[in-house]
PyMOL Python script that loads the backbone (N, CA, C, O; Angstrom):
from pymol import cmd

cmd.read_pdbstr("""\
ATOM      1  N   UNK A   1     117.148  44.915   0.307  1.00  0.00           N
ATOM      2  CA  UNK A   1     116.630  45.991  -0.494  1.00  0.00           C
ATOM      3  C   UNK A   1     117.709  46.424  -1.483  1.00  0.00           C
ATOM      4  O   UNK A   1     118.864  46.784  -1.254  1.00  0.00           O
ATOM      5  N   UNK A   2     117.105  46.312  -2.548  1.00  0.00           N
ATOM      6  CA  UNK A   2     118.218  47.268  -3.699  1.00  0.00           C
ATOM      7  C   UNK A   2     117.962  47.963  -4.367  1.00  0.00           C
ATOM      8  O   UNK A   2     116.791  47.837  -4.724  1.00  0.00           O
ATOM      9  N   UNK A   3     118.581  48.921  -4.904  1.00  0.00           N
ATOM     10  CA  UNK A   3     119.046  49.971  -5.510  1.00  0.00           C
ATOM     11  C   UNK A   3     117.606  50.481  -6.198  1.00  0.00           C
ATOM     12  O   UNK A   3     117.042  51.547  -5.951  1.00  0.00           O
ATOM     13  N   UNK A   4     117.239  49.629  -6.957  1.00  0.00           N
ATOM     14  CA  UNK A   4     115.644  50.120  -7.894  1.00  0.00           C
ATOM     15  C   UNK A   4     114.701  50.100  -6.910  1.00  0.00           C
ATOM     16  O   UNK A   4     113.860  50.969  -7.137  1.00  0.00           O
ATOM     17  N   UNK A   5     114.436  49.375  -5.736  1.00  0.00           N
ATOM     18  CA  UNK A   5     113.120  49.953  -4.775  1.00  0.00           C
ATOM     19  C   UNK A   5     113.311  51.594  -4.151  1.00  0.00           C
ATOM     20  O   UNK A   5     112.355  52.368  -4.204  1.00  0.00           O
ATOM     21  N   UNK A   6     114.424  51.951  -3.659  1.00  0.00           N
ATOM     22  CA  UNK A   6     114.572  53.095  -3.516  1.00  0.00           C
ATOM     23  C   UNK A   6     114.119  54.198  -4.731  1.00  0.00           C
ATOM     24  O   UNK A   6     113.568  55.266  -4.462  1.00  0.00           O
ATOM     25  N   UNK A   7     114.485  53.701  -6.287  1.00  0.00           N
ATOM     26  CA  UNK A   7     114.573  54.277  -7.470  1.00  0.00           C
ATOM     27  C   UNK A   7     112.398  54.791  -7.267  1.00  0.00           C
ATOM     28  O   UNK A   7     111.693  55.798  -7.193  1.00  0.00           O
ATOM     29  N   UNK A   8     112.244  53.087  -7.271  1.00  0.00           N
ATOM     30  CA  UNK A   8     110.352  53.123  -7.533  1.00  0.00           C
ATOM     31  C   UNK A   8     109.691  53.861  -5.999  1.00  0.00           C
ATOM     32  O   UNK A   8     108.509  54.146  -6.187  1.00  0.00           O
ATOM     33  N   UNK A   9     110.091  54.172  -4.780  1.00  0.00           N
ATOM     34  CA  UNK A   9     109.601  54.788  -4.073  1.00  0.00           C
ATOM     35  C   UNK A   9     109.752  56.730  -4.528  1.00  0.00           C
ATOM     36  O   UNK A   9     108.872  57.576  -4.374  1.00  0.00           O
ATOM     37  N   UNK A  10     111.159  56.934  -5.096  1.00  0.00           N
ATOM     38  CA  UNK A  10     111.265  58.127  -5.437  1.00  0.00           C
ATOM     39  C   UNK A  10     110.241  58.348  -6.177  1.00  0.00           C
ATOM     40  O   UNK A  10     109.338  59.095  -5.802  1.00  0.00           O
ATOM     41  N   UNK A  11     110.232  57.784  -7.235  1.00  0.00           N
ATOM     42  CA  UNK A  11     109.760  57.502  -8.045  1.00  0.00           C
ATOM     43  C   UNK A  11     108.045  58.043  -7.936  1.00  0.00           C
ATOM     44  O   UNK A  11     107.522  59.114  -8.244  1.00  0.00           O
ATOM     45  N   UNK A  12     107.549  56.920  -7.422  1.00  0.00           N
ATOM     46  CA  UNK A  12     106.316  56.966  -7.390  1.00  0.00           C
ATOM     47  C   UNK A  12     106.030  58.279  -6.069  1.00  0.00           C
ATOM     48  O   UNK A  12     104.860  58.319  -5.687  1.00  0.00           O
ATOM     49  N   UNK A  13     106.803  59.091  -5.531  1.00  0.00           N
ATOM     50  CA  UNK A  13     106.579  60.373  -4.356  1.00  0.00           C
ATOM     51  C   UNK A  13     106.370  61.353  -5.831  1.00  0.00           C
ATOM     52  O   UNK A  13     105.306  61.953  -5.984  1.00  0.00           O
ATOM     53  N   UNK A  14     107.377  61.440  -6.785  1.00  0.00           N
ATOM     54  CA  UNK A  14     107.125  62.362  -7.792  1.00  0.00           C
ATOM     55  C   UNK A  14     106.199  62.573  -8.168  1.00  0.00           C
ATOM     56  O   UNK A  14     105.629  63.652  -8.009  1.00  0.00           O
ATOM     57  N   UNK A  15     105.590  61.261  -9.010  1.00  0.00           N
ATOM     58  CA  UNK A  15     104.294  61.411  -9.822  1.00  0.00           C
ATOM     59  C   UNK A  15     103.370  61.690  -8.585  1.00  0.00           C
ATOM     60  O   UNK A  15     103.160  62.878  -8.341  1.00  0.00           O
ATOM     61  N   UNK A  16     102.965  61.030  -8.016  1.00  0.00           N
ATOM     62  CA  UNK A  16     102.107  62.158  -6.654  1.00  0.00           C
ATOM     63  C   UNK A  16     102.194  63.373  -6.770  1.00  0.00           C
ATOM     64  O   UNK A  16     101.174  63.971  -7.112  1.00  0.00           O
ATOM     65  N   UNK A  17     103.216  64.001  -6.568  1.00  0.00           N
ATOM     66  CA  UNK A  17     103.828  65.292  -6.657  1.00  0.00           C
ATOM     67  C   UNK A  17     103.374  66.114  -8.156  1.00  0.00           C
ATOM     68  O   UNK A  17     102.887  67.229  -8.338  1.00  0.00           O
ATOM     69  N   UNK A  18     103.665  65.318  -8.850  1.00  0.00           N
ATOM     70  CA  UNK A  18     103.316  66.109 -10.298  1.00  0.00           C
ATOM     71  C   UNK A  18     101.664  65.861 -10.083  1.00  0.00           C
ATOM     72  O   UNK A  18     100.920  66.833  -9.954  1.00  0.00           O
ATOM     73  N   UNK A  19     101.268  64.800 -10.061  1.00  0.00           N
ATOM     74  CA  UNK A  19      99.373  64.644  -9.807  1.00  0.00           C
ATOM     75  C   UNK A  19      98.932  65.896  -9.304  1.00  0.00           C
ATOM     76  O   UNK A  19      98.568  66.858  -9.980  1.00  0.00           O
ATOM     77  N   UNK A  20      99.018  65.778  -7.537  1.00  0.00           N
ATOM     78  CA  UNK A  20      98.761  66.948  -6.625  1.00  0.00           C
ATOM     79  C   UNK A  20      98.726  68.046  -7.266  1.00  0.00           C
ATOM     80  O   UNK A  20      97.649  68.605  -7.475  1.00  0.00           O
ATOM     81  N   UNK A  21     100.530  68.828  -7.924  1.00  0.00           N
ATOM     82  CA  UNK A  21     100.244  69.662  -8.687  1.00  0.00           C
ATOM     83  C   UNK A  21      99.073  70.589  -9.628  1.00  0.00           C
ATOM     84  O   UNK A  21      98.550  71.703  -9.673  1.00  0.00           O
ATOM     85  N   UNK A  22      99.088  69.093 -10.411  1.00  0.00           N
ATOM     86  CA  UNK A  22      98.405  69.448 -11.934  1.00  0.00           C
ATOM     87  C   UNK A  22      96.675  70.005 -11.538  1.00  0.00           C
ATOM     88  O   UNK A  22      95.897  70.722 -12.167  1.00  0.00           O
ATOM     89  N   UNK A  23      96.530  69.122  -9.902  1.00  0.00           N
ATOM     90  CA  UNK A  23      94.992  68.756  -9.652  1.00  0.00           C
ATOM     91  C   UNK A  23      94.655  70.411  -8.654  1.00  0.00           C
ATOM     92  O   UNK A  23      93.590  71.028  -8.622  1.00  0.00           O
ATOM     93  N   UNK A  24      95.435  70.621  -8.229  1.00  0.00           N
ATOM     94  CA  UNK A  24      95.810  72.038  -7.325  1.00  0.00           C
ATOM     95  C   UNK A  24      95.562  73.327  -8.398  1.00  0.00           C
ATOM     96  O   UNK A  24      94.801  74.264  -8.158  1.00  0.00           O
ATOM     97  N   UNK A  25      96.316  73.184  -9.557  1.00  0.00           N
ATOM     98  CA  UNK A  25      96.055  74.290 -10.607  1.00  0.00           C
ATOM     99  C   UNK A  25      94.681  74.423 -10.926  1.00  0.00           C
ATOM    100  O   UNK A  25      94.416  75.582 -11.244  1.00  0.00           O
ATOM    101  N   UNK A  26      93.575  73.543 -10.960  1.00  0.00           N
ATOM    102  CA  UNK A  26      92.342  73.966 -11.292  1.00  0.00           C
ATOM    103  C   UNK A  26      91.621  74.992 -10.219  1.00  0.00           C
ATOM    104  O   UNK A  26      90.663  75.708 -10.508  1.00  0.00           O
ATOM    105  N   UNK A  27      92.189  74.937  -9.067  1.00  0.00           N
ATOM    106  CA  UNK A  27      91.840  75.331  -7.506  1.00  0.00           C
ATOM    107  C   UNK A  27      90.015  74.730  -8.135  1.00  0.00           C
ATOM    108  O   UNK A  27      89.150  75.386  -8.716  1.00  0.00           O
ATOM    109  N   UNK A  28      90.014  73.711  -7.829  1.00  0.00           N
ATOM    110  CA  UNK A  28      88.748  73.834  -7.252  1.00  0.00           C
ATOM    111  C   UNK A  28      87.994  73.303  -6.276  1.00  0.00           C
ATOM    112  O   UNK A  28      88.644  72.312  -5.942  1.00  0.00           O
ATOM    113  N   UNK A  29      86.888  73.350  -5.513  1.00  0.00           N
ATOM    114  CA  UNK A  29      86.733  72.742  -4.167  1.00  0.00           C
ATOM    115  C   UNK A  29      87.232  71.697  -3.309  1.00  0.00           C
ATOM    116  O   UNK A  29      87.789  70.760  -3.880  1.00  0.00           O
ATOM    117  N   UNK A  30      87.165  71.676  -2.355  1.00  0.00           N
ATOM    118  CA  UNK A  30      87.717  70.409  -1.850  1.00  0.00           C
ATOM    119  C   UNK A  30      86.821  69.272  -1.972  1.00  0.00           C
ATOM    120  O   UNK A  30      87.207  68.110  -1.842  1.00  0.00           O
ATOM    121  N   UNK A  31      85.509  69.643  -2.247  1.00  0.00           N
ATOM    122  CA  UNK A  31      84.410  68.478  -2.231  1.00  0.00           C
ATOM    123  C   UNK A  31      84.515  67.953  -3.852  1.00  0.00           C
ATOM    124  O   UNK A  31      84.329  66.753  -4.051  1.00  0.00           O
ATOM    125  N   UNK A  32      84.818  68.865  -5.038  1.00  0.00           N
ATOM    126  CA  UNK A  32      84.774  68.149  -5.978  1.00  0.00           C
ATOM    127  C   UNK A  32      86.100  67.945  -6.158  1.00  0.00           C
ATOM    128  O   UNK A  32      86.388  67.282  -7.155  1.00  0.00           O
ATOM    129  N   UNK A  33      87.106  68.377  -5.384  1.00  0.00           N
ATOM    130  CA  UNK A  33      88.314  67.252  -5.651  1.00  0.00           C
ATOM    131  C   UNK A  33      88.410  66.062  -4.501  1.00  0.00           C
ATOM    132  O   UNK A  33      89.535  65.809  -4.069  1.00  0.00           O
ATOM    133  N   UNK A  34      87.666  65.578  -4.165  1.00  0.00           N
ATOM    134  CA  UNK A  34      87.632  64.468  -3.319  1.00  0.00           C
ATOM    135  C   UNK A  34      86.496  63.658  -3.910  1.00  0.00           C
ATOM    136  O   UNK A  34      86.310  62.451  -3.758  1.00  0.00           O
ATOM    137  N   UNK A  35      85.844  64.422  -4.533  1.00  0.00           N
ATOM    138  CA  UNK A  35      84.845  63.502  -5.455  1.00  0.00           C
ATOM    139  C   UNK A  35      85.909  62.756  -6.473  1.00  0.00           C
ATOM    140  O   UNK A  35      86.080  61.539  -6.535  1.00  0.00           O
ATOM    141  N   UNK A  36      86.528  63.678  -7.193  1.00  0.00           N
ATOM    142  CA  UNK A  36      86.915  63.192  -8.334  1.00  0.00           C
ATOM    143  C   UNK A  36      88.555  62.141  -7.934  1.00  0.00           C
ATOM    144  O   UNK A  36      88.792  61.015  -8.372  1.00  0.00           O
ATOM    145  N   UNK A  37      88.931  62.491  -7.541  1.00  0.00           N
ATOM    146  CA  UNK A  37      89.774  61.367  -6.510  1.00  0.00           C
ATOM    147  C   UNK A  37      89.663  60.007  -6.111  1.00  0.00           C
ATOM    148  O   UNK A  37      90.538  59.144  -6.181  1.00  0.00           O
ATOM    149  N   UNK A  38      88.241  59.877  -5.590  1.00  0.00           N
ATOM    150  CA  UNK A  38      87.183  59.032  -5.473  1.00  0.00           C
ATOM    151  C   UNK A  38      86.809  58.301  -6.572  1.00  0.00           C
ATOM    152  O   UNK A  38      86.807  57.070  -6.559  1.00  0.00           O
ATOM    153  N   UNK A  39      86.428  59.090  -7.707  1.00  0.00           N
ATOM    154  CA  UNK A  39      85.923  58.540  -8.960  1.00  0.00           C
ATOM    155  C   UNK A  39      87.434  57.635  -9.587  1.00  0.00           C
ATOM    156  O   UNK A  39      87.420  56.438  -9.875  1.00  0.00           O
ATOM    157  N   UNK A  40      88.501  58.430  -9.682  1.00  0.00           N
ATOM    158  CA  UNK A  40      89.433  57.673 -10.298  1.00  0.00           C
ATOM    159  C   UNK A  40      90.228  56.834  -9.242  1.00  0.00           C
ATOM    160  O   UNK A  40      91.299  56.364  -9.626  1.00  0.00           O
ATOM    161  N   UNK A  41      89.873  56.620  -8.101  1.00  0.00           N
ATOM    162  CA  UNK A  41      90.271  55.395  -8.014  1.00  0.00           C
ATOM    163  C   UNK A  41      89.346  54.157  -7.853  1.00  0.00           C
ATOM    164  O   UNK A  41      89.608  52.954  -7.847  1.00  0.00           O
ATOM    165  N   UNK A  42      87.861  55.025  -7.689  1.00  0.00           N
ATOM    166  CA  UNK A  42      87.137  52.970  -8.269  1.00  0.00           C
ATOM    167  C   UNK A  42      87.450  53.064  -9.668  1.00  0.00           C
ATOM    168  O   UNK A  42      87.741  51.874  -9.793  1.00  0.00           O
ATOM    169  N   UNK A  43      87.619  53.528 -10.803  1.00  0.00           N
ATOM    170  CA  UNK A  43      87.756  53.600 -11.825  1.00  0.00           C
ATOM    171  C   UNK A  43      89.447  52.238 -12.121  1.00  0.00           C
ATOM    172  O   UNK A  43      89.424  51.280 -12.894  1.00  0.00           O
ATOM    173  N   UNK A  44      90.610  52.644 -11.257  1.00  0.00           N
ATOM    174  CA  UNK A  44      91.476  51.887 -11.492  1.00  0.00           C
ATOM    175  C   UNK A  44      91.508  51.224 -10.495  1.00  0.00           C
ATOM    176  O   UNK A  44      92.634  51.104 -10.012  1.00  0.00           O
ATOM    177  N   UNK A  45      90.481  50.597  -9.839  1.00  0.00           N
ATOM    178  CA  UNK A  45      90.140  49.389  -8.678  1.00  0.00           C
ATOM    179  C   UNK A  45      89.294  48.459  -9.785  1.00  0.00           C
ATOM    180  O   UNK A  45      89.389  47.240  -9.921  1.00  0.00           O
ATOM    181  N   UNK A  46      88.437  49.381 -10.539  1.00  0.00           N
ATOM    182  CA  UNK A  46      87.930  48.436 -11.102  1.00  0.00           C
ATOM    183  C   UNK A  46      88.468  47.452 -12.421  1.00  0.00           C
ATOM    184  O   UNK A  46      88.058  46.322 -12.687  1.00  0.00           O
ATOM    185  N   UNK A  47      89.432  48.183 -13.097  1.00  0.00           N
ATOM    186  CA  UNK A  47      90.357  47.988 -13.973  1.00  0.00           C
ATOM    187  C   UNK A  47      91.320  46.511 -13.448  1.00  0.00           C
ATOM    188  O   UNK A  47      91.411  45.377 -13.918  1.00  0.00           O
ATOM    189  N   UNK A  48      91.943  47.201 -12.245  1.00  0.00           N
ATOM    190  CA  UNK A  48      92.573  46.180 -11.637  1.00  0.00           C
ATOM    191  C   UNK A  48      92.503  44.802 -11.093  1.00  0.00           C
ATOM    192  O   UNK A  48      93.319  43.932 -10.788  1.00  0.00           O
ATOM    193  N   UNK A  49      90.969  44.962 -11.089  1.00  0.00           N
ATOM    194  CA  UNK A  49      90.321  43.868 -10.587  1.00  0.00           C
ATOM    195  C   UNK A  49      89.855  42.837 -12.007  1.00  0.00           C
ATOM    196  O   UNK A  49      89.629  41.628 -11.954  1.00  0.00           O
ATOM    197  N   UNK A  50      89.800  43.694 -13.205  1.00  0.00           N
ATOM    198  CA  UNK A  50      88.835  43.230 -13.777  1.00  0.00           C
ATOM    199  C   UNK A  50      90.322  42.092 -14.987  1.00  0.00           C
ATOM    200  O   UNK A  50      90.225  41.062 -15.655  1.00  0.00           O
ATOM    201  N   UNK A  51      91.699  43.226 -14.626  1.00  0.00           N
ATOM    202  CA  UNK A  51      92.817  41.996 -15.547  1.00  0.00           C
ATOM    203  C   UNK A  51      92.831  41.137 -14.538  1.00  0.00           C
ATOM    204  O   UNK A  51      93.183  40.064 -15.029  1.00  0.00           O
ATOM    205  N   UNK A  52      92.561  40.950 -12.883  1.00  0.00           N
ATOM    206  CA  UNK A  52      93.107  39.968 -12.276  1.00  0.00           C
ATOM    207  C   UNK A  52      92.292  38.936 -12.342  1.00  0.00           C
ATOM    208  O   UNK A  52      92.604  37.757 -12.175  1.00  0.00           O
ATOM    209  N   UNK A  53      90.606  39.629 -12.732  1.00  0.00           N
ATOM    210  CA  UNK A  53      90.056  38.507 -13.186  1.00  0.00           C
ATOM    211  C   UNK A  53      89.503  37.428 -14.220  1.00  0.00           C
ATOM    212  O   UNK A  53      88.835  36.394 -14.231  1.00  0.00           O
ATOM    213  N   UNK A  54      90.547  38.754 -15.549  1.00  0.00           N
ATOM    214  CA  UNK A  54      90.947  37.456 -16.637  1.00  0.00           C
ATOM    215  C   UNK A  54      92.033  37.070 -16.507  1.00  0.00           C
ATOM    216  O   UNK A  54      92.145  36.137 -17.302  1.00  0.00           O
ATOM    217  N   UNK A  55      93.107  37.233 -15.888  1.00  0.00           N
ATOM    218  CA  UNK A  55      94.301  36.599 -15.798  1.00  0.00           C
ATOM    219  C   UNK A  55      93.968  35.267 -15.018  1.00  0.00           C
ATOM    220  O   UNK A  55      94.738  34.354 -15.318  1.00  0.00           O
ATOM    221  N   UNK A  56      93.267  35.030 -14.342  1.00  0.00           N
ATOM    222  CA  UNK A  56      93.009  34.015 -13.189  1.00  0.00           C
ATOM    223  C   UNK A  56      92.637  32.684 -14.404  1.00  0.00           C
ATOM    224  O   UNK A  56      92.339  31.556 -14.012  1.00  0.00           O
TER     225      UNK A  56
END
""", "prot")
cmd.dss("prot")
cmd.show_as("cartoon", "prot")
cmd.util.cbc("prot")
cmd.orient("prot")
């Protein structure tokens, strides 16, 4: 293990951290923030899927 995986785990705890944040300031339900949670990640499942399946 070196030096930059430690860097990209910090790393990526932050932006969580700033996300959570930003998503907390609206206060709004727990059902439409688990909706919308939901929504953006088939949203970048589907994205992800869709360069791996022109890259292929």
């Amino acid at each position: 293990m070196n030096g930059y995986e430690w860097y990209m785990i910090i790393s990526g705890a932050a932006v969580l951290a700033l996300a959570g944040g930003a998503l907390a300031s609206y206060r709004l339900s727990w059902k439409r923030s688990v909706t919308y949670m939901l929504i953006w990640a088939c949203i970048f499942t589907a994205v992800a899927l869709l360069f791996n399946a022109v890259g292929a």
